[in-house]
C-alpha positions, 0 to 999 in steps of 0.5 A: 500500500502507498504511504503519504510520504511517497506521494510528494516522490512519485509525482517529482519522479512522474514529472522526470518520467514524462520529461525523459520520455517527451525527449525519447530517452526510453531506457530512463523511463523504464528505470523510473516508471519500475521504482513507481511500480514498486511502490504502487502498482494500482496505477494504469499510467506505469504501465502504459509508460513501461509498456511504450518505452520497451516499444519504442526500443522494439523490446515488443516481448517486454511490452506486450508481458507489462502492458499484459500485466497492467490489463490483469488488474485494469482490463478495461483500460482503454489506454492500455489495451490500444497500446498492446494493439499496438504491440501486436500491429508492430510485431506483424501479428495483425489477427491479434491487432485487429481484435484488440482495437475491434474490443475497445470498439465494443467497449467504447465506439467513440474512442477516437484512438481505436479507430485511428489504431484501427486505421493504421493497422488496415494501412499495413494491410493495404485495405487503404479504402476502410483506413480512410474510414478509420481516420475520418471517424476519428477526425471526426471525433477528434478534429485537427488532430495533428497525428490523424491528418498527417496520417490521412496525407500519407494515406492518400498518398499512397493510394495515389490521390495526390489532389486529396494528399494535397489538400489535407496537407493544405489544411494541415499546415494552415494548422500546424505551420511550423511543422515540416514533416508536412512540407516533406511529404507536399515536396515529394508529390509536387512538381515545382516551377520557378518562384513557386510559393511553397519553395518559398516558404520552406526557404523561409522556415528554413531560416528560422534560427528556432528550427531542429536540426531535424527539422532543418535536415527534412527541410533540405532534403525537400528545398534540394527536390525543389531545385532539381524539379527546376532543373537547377542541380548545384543548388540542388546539391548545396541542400543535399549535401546539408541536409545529409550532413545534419540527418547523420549528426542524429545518428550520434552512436551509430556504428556501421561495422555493427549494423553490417557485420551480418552482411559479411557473416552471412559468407562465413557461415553459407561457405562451405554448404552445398544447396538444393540446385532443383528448380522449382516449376510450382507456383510459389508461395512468396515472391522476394523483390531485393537489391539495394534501396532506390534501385528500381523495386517499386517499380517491379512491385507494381508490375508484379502485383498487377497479376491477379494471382499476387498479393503487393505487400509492400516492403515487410519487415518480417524476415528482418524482425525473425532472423535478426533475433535468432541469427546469432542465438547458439546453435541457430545456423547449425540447425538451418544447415543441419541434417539431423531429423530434430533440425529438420522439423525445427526447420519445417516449423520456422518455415511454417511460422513465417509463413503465417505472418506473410499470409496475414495479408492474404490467404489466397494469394502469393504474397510479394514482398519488396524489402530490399535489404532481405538480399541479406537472407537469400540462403535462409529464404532458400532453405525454409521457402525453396519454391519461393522467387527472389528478382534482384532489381539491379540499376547503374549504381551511380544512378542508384547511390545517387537516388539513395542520397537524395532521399530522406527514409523514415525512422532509423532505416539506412544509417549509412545513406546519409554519408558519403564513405558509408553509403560507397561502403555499403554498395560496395559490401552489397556486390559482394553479397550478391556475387556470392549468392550468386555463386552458391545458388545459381539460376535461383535468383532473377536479374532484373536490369532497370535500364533493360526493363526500361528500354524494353519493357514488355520482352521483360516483363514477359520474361519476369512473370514466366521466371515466377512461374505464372500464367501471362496476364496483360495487366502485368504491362500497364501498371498504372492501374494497379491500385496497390498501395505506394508505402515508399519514397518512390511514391508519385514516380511508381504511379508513371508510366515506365519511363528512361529520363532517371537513366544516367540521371546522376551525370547531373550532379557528376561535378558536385558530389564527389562521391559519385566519382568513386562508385 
């Protein structure tokens, strides 16, 4: 039981709580919120506060066994319960999501989080049209909710109605001004003029002395898109470089011998084992897009995903998120490479469970995903999915550098794109990987050439449908109609028809990046 004298501590120690979490240092609240929770365990709010913090540093076991806990004694608490949902969306287990928000629903129809946790996790799914239900119910509810409407944006913009993406963003910036992350997402579906007024207004914010570096990093990148549309490509460049060097200074412990050292461990280990050359003639389950980011993968997901027997899902992070935590637990590569009959069913289950989660988005179809980083796991995708397809999208890689330079990617995805040495690095780290996979598994893996499907799209494309062992359809050469949705950076070009002008688009910032010099 509480005694008086902790009440004047446990609220100086909510106050830190709350001041270390509004500044992301989750690993101080969770230090925190545990000293409360000793003392007094009947409170919601320590919960919630351990809970999201394990989230946010994508502990999603911690999160789900406090938030578990909290719901023991306070199971109707709606905050409680949206945040496991939450958990669950985040950890690709979207069945156990959706019956998470459909119960706060039940419980209250009016709370306006539910339905804008509902929103997103039917976002992930690519129901795109009842996530803009979700929304607007909880804009309605809720108006002018800064984290709705941007959501909403990005929506349509996925969908591909940039008028409404626009006009939602209009309505949100003549609320919310000062922020940029709006800016950013106008930037990237808006073809800029000379004097045009929203380029001028970027100009201005980015001049304010008051601004973040994160937000004048955002700012650059968008001002550098600005100028390249006007065809004014050392000015381009000038914010480029600017808005690179500011996005790399946040990642202040960032270590690329850390974040790569799987890349070359994934050698190490698949060195000396000999693969199932067989080539499957079924239809497979799983269709992999890979290769290094900004190299032409929307593009062929789109293309793809235009056949009536493939489900788009978009880049999905669940090869990542399973492999990354158990690639480096004891005995874990001796068991996929192994032999032994207690290997062998461990196998059949990982495979298994996987595979559950791909299906989440759709039962009835093959399920295709582009996550261009998963070239790392190209053995384990062999071995636990052998009658799945992986298309390696390849581009002229000073094209490609270029193209991951000039973007900004969400999150803490890409470290290394933001640094001249790194990003040469990583390409240079990504070849190597590939020529090995290549070697130890040939015919396994589909070369698609960017500038080769440009240049003759419908030979290619042929070619790409009959390598996934699928039956021709037309559709397949008019991606434009496809109405799956667009979840990256290339969203408004992978809306075009298949067009050269981003072919040898790096000869124009030849003479003022001079890392392009060294790919």
């Amino acid at each position: 039981m509480i005694k008086k004298l902790d009440i004047p501590f446990i609220k100086s120690e909510m106050d830190k709580i709350k001041n270390f979490f509004a500044v992301g240092d989750y690993e101080k609240v969770i230090l925190k919120t545990k000293v409360l929770l000793k003392k007094d365990a009947s409170q919601p709010v320590f919960y919630n506060y351990l809970g999201v913090s394990y989230r946010q540093l994508n502990k999603l076991d911690d999160a789900e066994r406090i938030l578990k806990t909290g719901l023991k004694i306070f199971p109707k608490a709606s905050n409680m319960l949206n945040n496991l949902g939450i958990v669950y969306r985040i950890g690709g287990r979207y069945t156990e999501a959706e019956s998470i928000f459909k119960h706060v629903l039940e419980l209250n129809s009016k709370d306006y989080l539910a339905l804008f946790n509902y929103g997103n996790l039917l976002r992930d799914l690519n129901k795109l049209d009842e996530a803009v239900e979700f929304y607007n119910a909880a804009n309605d509810l809720n108006p002018n909710n800064e984290t709705i409407l941007i959501s909403l944006a990005a929506t349509y913009q996925i969908m591909g109605d940039f008028d409404k993406s626009k006009e939602t963003l209009d309505q949100y910036n003549s609320i919310f001004p000062k922020n940029v992350v709006a800016d950013k997402m106008y930037s990237s579906i808006h073809k800029y003029k000379e004097n045009d007024e929203h380029q001028k207004s970027m100009l201005s914010k980015l001049n304010d002395s008051a601004q973040s570096v994160g937000n004048k990093a955002i700012l650059n990148f968008a001002i550098a898109k600005s100028f390249e549309d006007q065809k004014n490509f050392k000015t381009s460049s000038q914010y480029l470089l600017e808005g690179n060097s500011l996005r790399f200074s946040l990642f202040k412990n960032y270590n690329f011998e850390n974040d790569t050292k799987i890349l070359k461990d994934m050698k190490k280990f698949f060195s000396d084992f000999q693969f199932n050359s067989i080539e499957s003639l079924l239809k497979p389950n799983l269709i992999f897009i890979l290769g290094l980011p900004r190299s032409g993968t929307t593009l062929l997901h789109q293309i793809i995903s235009a056949h009536s027997a493939v489900f788009g899902a978009g880049e999905l992070s669940i090869l990542n998120n399973e492999f990354n935590k158990m690639i480096f637990e004891n005995n874990f590569i001796k068991k996929i490479l192994s032999n032994e009959k207690n290997d062998v069913m461990f196998r059949e289950q990982l495979a298994s469970d996987i595979l559950k989660k791909f299906k989440e988005y759709n039962q009835n179809l093959i399920i295709l995903d582009k996550a261009p980083l998963n070239f790392v796991w190209i053995g384990l995708i062999k071995i636990l999915f052998p009658n799945s397809k992986i298309i390696h999208s390849k581009r002229n890689l000073k094209d490609t550098g270029l193209s991951i330079y000039k973007n900004y990617f969400e999150g803490s995805s890409f470290p290394w794109s933001y640094n001249q040495d790194l990003l040469i690095r990583f390409i240079n780290l990504y070849k190597e990987t590939m020529l090995f996979w290549h070697h130890k598994i040939p015919n396994f893996i589909y070369d698609c050439e960017y500038e080769k499907l440009v240049s003759d799209p419908k030979n290619e494309i042929k070619s790409l449908i009959k390598f996934c062992n699928l039956d021709w359809e037309e559709s397949c050469l008019d991606h434009t109609k496809n109405k799956t949705g667009i979840k990256t950076v290339s969203i408004e070009q992978a809306r075009q028809p298949i067009y050269k002008k981003s072919v040898n688009s790096s000869e124009f910032y030849f003479d003022f990046l001079e890392f392009l010099k060294k790919i």
